[in-house]
Structure formats: C-alpha cells, structure tokens
Phi, psi and omega in degrees: 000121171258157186236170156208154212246185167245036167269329164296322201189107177297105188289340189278316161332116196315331183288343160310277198300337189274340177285302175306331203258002167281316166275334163318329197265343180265331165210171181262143206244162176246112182270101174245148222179148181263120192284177203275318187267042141097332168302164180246124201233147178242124179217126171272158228205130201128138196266013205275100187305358190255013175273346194241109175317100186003305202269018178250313200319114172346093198281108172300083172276026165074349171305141170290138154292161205250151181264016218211280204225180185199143169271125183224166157260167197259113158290355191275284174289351193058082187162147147312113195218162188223157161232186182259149165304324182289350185285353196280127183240334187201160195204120159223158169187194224221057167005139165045016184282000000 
C-alpha cells in the first residue's frame, strides 16, 4: 500500500490535482479529507470505468474541470461525491489492485 501525506505533494497545485485525477482513473483510492463542517470524512474512491457500475457512468456534460473539487465515485455509497483538493489530508492505495 502506498500512502501520501499532505507534505509531499501539494493536492492545490495543478501538478497535484493532475496526479491525482491520473491516478483516480486507473485505481481506487482511499481519500480522507476535511468536509466544509470541519469534519474528517474517509472515503474509497474512483474514476477508472471499469470499477463504476454501467447505470453510474459518467455523463459527458460539457463541464470544465474545476481547479477548486473534482467529482469521484464513492465504491462505498455507489453514487457520486466530490471534496475540495485543498481539503485532502491523506491518500492510500494498493497499485493494481
């Protein structure tokens, strides 16, 4: 399991944010993050299509990616949730799992 910290890699950083949603699309990740009310929410995680159930798949909406939060799915709720990047406190995962 590799983990990161938020000492390592700035997630606010465009080189952050382009690493993470690089890795997002290939594997699922364990996120943990401070939610808008001060709390710490733990979440798995991920954009990799074939981990996201058909009647889930992402709908091309013409939207920009946002420099602010990114949309991920939650393997956990089955459904969609976003954080903010700067909220990212910690990151694991498991390569090829």
């Amino acid at each position: 399991m590799l983990n990161w910290c938020d000492d390592t890699l700035e997630m606010s950083t465009p080189e952050g944010r382009n690493w993470l949603r690089e890795v997002l699309r290939d594997e699922k990740l364990k996120i943990i993050f401070t939610k808008k009310d001060g709390t710490e929410r733990e979440m798995i995680c991920t954009l990799a299509k074939d981990k996201i159930p058909g009647e889930k798949s992402p709908k091309n909406t013409g939207k920009a990616q946002s420099d602010d939060a990114i949309a991920v799915f939650d393997l956990e709720k089955q459904d969609w949730r976003s954080f903010r990047f700067d909220s990212v406190k910690k990151i694991e995962f498991t390569l090829g799992e």
